[in-house]
N, C-alpha and C positions, 0 to 999 in steps of 0.2 A: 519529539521534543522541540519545542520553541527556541530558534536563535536568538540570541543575545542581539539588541541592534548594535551598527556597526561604530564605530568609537573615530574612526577617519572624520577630520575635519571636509567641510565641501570645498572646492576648489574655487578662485572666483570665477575661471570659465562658464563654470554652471551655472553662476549668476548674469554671464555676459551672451544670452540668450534673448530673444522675444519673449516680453511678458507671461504671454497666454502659453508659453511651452513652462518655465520656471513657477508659475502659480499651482498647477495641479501635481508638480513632481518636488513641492515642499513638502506635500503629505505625507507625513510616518517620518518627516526628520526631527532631528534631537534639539531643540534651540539652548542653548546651555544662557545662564546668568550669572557672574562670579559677584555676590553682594558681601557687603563689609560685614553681615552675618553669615555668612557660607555660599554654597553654591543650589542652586536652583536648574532643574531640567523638565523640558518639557517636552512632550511628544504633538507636533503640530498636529490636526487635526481639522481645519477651517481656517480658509484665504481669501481673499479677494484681489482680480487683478485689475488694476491702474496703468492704462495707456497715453499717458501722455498728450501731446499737441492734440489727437487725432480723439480723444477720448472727454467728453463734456463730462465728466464726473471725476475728473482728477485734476487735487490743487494744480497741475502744471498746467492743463487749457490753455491758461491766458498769458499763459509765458513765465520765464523768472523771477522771484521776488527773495525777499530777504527772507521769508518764510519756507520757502518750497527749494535753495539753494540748494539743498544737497542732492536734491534728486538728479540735477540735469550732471553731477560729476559721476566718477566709475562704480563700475558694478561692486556687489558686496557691501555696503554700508546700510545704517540703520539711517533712517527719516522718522524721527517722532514728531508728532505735533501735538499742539493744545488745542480740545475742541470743550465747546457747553463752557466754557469758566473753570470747566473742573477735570478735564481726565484727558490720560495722556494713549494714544496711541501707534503703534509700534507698524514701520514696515520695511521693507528690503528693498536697497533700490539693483535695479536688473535691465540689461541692456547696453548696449556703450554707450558713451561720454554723449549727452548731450538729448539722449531719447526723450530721458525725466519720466520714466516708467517703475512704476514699484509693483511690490504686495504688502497688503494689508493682512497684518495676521490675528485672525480673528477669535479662534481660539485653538485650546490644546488640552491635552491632558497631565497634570503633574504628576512626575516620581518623584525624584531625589527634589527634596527640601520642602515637602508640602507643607512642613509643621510652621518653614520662614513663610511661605505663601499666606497659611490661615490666618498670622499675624496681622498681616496687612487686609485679608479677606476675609474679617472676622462673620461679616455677615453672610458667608457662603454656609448653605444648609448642608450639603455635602461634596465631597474633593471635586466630581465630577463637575461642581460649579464653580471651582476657585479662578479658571480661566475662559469661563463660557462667556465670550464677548469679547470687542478688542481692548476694552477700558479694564476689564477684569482681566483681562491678560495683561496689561503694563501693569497695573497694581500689584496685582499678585510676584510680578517679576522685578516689584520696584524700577521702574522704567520711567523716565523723567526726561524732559528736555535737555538733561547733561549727557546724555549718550546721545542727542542727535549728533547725525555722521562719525559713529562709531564705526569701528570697519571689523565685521564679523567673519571674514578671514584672516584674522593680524595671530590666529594662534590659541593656544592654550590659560594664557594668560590674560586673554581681552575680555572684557567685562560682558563682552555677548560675541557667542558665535554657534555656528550649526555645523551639527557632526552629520554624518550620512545618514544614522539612525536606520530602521526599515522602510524603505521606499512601500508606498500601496498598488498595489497592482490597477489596473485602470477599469477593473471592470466593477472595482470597489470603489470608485472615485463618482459622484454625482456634481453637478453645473446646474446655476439659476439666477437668477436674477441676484445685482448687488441688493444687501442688506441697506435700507435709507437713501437710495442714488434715487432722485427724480429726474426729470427733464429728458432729454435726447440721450441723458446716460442711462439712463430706465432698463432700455431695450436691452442690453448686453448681458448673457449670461456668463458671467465672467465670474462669480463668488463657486469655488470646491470646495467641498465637504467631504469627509469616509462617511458612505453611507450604514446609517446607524449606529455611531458612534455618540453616546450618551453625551459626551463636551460639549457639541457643537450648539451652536446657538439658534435661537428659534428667528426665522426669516421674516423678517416686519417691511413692508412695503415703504416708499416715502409718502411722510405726512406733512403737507408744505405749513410751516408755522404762521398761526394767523399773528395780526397787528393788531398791536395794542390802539384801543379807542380815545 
């Protein structure tokens, strides 16, 4: 018989770890969403990890800005950002005060609330796609610039947090290359996945965008 995952919120300890430890031990946890239409849950499934100073592919590189502010404060809070013009997406910041280290979560699978998901993901062909990506995962989760630096351990009542869920065993967990990272961030295989898990998103190289003539 399959357990039930576990309904324990995470602690922020868990969050107040090295990046590359907190990215592959999100997998199988509960991301919960409380929306002014009900509650939405989703089982992580696909991350990417962001190292800060040390790391050329994460907005904090080049130090603080009014954009990237939330990530250098404590562990446990959400950093969304706005990318392309048009989509929001979602990550956890992890480490102590001042690292400016997240995860990027890329995708999951929905239970509770698919039907609120479809609404917003109306052009998902099947559930398995309502959060395959990280832009289809703020969407589907309604996730917006008003919950950056939310604090996803404040409780049962905060509009985002992560319960224990099922943890994935590690021999189920695969590593590769980030999704869209070019440059000297290239090299790191820092993006987890549960291997074979239908969600997760398909791996596209970066493609450096040409100039307009």
């Amino acid at each position: 018989m399959t357990e039930s995952p576990d309904r324990r919120p995470l602690p922020r300890d868990f969050f107040d770890r090295p990046v590359l430890e907190v990215a592959p031990d999100l997998l199988g946890r509960t991301l919960m969403r409380d929306t002014d239409d009900g509650p939405i849950e989703l089982r992580l499934t696909e991350v990417e990890a962001y190292a800060g100073a040390v790391d050329p592919g994460s907005h904090a590189f080049r130090g603080r800005t009014a954009r990237n502010e939330v990530m250098f404060g404590p562990p446990g809070h959400a950093y969304v950002y706005f990318t392309y013009g048009m989509w929001h997406c979602l990550n956890l910041v992890c480490g102590p005060v001042g690292t400016a280290s997240g995860v990027l979560l890329r995708a999951g699978e929905i239970g509770v609330g698919a039907e609120l998901a479809r609404k917003r993901r109306f052009s998902a062909r099947h559930d398995r796609e309502l959060a395959k990506g990280p832009a289809r995962l703020a969407t589907a989760l309604d996730v917006d610039r008003a919950l950056n630096g939310a604090d996803v351990c404040a409780g049962p009542d905060a509009p985002l947090s992560i319960l224990t869920g099922t943890p994935v065993p590690t021999d189920q967990v695969r590593s590769g290359p980030r999704t869209g990272v070019g440059g000297d961030g290239a090299i790191h295989p820092w993006r987890f996945w549960i291997d074979g898990d239908p969600s997760v998103s398909p791996y596209r190289a970066h493609a450096p965008r040409k100039r307009r003539t």
